[in-house]
VEXZA-865023 format. One record per residue (C-alpha): x, y, z; residue in three letters. Coordinates in steps of 0.02 Angstrom, whole numbers, always signed. Example, Ala and Ser with C-alpha at 12.3 -4.5 7.8 and 13.67 -1.06 7.14 Angstrom:
BEGIN
SITE, east, north, up, res
SITE, +615, -225, +390, ALA
SITE, +684, -53, +357, SER
END
This chain:
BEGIN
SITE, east, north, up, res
SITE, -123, -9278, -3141, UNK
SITE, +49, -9306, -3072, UNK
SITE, -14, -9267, -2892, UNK
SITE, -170, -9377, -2911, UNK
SITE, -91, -9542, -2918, UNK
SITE, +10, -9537, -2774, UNK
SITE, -153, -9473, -2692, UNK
SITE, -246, -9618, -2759, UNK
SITE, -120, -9752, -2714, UNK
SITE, -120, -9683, -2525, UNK
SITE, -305, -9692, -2515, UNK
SITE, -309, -9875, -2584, UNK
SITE, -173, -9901, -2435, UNK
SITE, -285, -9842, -2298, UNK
SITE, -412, -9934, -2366, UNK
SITE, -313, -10102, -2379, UNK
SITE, -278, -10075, -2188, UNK
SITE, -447, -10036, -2144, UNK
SITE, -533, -10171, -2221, UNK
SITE, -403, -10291, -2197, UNK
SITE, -419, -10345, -2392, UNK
SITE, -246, -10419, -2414, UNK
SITE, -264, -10608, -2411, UNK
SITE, -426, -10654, -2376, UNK
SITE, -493, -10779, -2520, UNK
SITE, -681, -10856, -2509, UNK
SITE, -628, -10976, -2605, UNK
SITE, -538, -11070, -2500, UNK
SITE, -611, -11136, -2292, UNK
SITE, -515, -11120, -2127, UNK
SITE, -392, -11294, -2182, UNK
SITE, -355, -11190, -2332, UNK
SITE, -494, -11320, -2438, UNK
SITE, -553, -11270, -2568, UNK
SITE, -747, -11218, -2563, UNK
SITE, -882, -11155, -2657, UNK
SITE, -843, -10971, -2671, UNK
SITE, -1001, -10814, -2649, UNK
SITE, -1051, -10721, -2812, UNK
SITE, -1012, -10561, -2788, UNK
SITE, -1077, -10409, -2886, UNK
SITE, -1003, -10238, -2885, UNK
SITE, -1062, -10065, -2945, UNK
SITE, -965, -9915, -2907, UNK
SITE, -1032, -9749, -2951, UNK
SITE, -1006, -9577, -2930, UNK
SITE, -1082, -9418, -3016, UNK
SITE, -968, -9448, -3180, UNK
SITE, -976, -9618, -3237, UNK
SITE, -1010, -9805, -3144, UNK
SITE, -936, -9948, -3175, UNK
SITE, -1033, -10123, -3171, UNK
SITE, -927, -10292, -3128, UNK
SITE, -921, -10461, -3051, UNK
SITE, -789, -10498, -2937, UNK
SITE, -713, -10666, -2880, UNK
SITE, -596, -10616, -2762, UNK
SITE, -642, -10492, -2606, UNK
SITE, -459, -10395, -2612, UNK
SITE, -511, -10327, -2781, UNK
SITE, -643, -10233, -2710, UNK
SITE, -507, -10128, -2637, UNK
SITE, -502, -10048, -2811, UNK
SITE, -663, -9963, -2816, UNK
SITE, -678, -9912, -2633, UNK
SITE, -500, -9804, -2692, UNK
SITE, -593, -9749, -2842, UNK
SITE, -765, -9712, -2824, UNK
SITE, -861, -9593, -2704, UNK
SITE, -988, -9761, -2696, UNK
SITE, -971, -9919, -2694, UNK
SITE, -1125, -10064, -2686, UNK
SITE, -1061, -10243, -2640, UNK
SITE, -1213, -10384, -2680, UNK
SITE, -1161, -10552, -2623, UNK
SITE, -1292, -10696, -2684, UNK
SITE, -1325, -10837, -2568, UNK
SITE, -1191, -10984, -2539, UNK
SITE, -1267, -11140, -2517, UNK
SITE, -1281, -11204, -2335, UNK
SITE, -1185, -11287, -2222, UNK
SITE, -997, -11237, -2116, UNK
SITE, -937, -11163, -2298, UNK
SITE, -1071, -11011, -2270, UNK
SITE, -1007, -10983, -2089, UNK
SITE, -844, -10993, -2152, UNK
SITE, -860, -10873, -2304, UNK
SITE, -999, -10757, -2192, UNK
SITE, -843, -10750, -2068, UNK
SITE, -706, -10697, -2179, UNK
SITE, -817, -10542, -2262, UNK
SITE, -818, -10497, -2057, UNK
SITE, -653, -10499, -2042, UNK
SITE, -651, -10376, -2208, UNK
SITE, -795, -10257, -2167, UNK
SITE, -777, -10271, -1984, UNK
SITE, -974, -10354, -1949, UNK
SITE, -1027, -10384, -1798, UNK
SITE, -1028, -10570, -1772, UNK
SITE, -1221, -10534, -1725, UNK
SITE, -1250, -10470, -1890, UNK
SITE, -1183, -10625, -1960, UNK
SITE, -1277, -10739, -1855, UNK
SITE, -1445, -10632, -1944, UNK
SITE, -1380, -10640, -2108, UNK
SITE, -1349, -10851, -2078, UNK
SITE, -1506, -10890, -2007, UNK
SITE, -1641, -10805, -2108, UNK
SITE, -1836, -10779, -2114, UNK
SITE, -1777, -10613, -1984, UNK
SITE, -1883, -10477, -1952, UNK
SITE, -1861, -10314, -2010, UNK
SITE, -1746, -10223, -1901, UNK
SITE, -1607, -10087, -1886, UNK
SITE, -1447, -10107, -1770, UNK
SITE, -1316, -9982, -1764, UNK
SITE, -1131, -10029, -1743, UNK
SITE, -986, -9923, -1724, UNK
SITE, -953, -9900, -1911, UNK
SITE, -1075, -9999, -1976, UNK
SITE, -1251, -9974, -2000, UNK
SITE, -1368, -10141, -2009, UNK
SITE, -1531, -10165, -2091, UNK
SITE, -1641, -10315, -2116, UNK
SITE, -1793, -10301, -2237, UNK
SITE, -1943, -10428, -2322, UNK
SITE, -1902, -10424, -2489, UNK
SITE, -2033, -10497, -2636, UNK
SITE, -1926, -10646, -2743, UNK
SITE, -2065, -10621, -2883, UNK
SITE, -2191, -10492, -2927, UNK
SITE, -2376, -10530, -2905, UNK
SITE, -2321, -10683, -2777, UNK
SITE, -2344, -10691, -2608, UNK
SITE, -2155, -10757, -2552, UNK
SITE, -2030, -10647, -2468, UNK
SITE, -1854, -10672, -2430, UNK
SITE, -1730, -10575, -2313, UNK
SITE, -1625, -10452, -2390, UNK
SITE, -1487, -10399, -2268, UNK
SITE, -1395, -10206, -2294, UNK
SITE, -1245, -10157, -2218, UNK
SITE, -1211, -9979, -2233, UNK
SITE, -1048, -9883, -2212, UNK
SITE, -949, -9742, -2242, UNK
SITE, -947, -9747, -2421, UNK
SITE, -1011, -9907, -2455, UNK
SITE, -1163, -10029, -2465, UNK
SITE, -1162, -10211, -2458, UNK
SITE, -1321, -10321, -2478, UNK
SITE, -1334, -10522, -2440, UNK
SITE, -1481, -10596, -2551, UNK
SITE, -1560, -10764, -2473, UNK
SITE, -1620, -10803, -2662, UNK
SITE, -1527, -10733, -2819, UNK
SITE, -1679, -10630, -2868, UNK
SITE, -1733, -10466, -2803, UNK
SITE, -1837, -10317, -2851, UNK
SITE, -1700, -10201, -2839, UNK
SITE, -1659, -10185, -3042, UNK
SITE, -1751, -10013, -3039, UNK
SITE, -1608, -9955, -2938, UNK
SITE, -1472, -10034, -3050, UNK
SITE, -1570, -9939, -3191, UNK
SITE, -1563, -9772, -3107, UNK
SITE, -1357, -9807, -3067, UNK
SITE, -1349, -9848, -3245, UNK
SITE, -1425, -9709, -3340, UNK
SITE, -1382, -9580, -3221, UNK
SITE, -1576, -9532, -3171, UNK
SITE, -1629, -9444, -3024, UNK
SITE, -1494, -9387, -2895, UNK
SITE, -1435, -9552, -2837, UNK
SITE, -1281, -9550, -2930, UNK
SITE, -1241, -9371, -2848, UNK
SITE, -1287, -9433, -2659, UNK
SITE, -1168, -9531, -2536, UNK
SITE, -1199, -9743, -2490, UNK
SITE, -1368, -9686, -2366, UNK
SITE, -1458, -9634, -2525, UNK
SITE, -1434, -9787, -2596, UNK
SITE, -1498, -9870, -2464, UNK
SITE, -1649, -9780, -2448, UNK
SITE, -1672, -9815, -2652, UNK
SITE, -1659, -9999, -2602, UNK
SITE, -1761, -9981, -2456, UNK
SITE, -1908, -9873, -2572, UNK
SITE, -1880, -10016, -2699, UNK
SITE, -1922, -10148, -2573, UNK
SITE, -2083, -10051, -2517, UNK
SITE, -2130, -10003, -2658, UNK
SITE, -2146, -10177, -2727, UNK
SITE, -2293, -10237, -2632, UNK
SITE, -2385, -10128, -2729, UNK
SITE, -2433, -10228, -2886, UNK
SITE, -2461, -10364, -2764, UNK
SITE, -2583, -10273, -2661, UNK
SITE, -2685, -10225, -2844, UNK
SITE, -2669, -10422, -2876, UNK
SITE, -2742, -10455, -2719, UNK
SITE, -2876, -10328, -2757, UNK
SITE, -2932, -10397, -2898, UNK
SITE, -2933, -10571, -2829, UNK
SITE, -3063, -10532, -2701, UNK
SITE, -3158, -10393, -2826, UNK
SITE, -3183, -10576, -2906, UNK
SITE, -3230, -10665, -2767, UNK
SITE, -3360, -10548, -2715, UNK
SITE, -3448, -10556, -2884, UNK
SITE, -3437, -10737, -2859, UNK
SITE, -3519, -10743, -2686, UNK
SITE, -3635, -10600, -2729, UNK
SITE, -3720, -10694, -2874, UNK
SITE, -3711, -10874, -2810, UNK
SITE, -3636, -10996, -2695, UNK
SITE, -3506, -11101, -2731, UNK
SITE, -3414, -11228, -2646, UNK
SITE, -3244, -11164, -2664, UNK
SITE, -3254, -11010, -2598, UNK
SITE, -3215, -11015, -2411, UNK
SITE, -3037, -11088, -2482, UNK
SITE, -3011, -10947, -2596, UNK
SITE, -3064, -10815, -2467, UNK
SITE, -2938, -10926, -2338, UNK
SITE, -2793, -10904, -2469, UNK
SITE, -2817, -10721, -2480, UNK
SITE, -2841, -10692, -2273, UNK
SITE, -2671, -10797, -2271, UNK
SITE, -2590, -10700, -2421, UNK
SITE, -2644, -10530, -2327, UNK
SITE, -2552, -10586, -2149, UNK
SITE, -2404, -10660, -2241, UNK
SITE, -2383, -10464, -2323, UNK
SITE, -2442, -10367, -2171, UNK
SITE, -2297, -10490, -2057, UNK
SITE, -2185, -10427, -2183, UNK
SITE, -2213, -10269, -2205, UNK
SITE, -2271, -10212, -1999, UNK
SITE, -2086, -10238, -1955, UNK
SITE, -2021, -10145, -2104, UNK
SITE, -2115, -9998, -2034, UNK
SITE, -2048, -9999, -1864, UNK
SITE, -1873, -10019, -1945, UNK
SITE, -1904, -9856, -2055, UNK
SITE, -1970, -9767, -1907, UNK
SITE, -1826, -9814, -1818, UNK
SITE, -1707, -9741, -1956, UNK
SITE, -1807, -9558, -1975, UNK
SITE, -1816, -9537, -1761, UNK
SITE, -1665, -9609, -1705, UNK
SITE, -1492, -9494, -1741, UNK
SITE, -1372, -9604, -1838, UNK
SITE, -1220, -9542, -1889, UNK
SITE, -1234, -9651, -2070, UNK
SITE, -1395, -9572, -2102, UNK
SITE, -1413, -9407, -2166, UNK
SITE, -1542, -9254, -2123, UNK
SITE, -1572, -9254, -2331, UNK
SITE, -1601, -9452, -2319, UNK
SITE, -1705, -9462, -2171, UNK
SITE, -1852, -9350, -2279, UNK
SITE, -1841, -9452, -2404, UNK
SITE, -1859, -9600, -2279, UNK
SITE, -2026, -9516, -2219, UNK
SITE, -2083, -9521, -2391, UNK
SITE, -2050, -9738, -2379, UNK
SITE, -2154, -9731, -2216, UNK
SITE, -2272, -9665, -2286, UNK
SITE, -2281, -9803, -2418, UNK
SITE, -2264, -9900, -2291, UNK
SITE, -2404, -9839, -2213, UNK
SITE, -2527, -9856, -2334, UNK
SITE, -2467, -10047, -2381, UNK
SITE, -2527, -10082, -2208, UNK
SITE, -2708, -9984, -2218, UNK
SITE, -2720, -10067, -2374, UNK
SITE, -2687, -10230, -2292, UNK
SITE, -2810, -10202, -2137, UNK
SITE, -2938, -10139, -2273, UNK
SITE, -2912, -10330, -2387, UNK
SITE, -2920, -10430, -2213, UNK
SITE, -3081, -10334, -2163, UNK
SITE, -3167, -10370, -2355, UNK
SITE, -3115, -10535, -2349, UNK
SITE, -3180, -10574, -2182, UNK
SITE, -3351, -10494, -2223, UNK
SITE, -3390, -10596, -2388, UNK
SITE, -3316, -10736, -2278, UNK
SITE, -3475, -10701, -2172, UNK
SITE, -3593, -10648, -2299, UNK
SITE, -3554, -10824, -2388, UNK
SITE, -3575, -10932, -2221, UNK
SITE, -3739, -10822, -2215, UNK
SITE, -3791, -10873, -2396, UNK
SITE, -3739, -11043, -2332, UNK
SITE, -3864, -11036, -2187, UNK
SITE, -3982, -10968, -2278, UNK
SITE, -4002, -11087, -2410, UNK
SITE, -3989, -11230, -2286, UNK
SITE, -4140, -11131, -2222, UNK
SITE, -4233, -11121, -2366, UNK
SITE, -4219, -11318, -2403, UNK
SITE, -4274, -11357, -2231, UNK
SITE, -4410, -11227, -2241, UNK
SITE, -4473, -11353, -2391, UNK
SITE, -4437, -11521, -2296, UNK
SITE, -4537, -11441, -2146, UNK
SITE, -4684, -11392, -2238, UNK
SITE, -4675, -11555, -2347, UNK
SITE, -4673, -11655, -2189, UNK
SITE, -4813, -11556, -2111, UNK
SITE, -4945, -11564, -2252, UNK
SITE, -4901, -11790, -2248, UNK
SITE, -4952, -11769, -2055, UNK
SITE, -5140, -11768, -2088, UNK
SITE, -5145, -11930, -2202, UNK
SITE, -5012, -12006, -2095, UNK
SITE, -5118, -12011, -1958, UNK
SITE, -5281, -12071, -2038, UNK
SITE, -5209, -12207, -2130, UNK
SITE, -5114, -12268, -1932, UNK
SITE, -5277, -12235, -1880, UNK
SITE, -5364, -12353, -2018, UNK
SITE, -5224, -12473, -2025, UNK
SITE, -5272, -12540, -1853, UNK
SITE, -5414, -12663, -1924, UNK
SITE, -5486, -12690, -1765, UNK
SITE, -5623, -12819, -1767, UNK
SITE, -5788, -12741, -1801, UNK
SITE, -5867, -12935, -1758, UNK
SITE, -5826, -12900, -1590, UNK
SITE, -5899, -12743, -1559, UNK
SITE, -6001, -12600, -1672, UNK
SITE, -5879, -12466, -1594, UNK
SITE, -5740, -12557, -1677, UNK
SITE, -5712, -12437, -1837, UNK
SITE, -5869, -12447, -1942, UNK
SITE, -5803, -12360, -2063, UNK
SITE, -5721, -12518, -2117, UNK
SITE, -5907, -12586, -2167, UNK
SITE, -5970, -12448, -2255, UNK
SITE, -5961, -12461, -2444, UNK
SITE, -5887, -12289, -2480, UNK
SITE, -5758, -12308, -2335, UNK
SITE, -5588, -12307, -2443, UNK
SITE, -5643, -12128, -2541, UNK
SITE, -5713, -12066, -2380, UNK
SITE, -5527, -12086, -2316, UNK
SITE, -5454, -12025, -2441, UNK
SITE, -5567, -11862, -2464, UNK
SITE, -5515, -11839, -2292, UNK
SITE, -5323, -11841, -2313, UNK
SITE, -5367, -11715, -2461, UNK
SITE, -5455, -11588, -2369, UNK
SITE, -5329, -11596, -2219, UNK
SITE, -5192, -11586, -2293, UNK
SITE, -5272, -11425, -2410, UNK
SITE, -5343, -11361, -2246, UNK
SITE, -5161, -11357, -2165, UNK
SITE, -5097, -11297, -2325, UNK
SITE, -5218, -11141, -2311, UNK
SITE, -5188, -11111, -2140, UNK
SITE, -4978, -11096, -2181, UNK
SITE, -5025, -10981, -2316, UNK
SITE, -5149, -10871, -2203, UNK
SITE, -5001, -10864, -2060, UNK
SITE, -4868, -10804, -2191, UNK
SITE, -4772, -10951, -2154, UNK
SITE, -4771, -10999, -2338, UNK
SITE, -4733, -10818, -2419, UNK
SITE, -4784, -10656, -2419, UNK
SITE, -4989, -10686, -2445, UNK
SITE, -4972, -10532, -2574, UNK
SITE, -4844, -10629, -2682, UNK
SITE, -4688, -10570, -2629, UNK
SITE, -4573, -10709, -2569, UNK
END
């Protein structure tokens, strides 16, 4: 026990040189003004115990780095303005970022990616703020030797799965080194889309039955949402593939030969998200179609019955022009006699009748009115 502490106390040195701890308050801008400091979360684990605290000045982090065989840094999102540069540049000063990596974790809505630095590892991911709605924000991982740190944009994440696991000691995370954790995070991330993808699923299970069994008005906006729902996942998500791909091929020091199979396991995930995806964006499109082909359909039907309307008033349209001319019969005997003849009006009339049923029979004999066996 004797021999630990001195053992202890030089490993808390090395680490106070490496990470340049000593000094460096977020608190406080470049004039030495005071500013709106980060919230920063800390759990530290290793295969015996954890420990679970929130820390308000960076130089006590020093304590668990000496401590524990893990340690996961969260900082929560600072506002805007020259105080975030200012904060963002102090923690790389401490972890030793690359000022690129800084500039990605500033200016968010980046796509998924992975950049390797010299003893840093750099991973940007599309993270769902709530379950079962369609709004992402950027979670940013650095990974190091024996550490994790994550910048939220928004102070909510899906990642309390992970905390749970740390917690209560489940699975093997607790007995793995900082690139299992990420890959936990990572799985978390992916694995998240899922109960959105079933809520999308039942959304347009729903709008099928709807178009199916009659047209409404409000469909083609529905259908719109979910097409735009589907590409804001699949934009999300298509990057976060690459970036996984990237990890399992590419040989990174950080990443383990353990970690990268379990990282094929988060493609895969990540694989089906995306068939999922293509599969939502190709139903949607078709009941899109199949309700602009009700749509045409029924705007056939009604002119169908304006057409055939219009064609049986032909027939007494043009006898009544016809008899509406009152030429002069005085003036000459060809001059429409019918005008003279006592049962002129009924003869007209009986005339517009049988036209008009004589057309009628003629649409009916040609099919154009139905199927002349009754089915329509």
């Amino acid at each position: 026990m004797a021999s630990e502490l001195p053992r202890q106390k030089r490993r808390q040195e090395r680490i106070t040189a490496e990470f340049n701890l000593p000094g460096m308050r977020l608190d406080v801008d470049a004039a030495g003004q005071p500013s709106v400091p980060p919230a920063i979360s800390v759990i530290a684990y290793g295969p015996d115990g954890f420990v679970e605290k929130q820390v308000s000045d960076i130089s006590d982090l020093i304590t668990y780095f000496a401590n524990w065989p893990v340690t996961w840094v969260n900082v929560d999102p600072m506002g805007e303005g020259p105080a975030v540069r200012g904060a963002m540049e102090k923690f790389a000063q401490v972890f030793n970022l690359h000022e690129l990596a800084v500039d990605d974790i500033i200016n968010v809505h980046q796509r998924s990616k992975v950049e390797e630095y010299d003893d840093h590892l750099f991973v940007v991911i599309r993270m769902l703020i709530e379950p079962n709605v369609v709004d992402t924000e950027q979670l940013s991982i650095f990974l190091g030797k024996n550490y994790l740190i994550t910048f939220r944009e928004v102070p909510k994440d899906c990642l309390e799965p992970v905390r749970e696991k740390i917690r209560k000691g489940r699975g093997r995370i607790r007995h793995e080194k900082a690139d299992y954790l990420m890959y936990a995070i990572i799985d978390a991330v992916v694995d998240s889309y899922f109960p959105l993808l079933t809520v999308l699923a039942e959304r347009i299970d729903h709008i099928e039955e709807e178009v199916l069994q009659d047209y409404k008005e409000q469909a083609p906006s529905e259908m719109y949402q979910i097409r735009r729902d589907v590409l804001t996942i699949r934009r999300a998500i298509w990057p976060a593939r690459e970036a996984l791909n990237s990890l399992i091929r590419d040989t990174m020091p950080m990443v383990s030969e353990t970690t990268r199979v379990y990282l094929r396991d988060c493609y895969d995930h990540a694989i089906r998200i995306i068939d999922l995806l293509e599969m939502y964006r190709e139903v949607s499109s078709a009941l899109m179609e199949v309700h602009f082909t009700r749509a045409s359909n029924k705007l056939n039907e009604v002119m169908k019955v304006l057409t055939i309307i219009t064609t049986l008033f032909i027939p007494p349209t043009l006898i009544a022009g016809i008899y509406g001319m009152n030429f002069n019969t005085n003036k000459s005997p060809l001059n429409m006699p019918e005008l003279n003849w006592y049962l002129g009006y009924p003869f007209a009339l009986l005339l517009m009748v049988v036209l008009s049923l004589g057309l009628y029979v003629y649409l009916y004999w040609k099919g154009w009115l139905g199927d002349r066996h009754g089915k329509h």
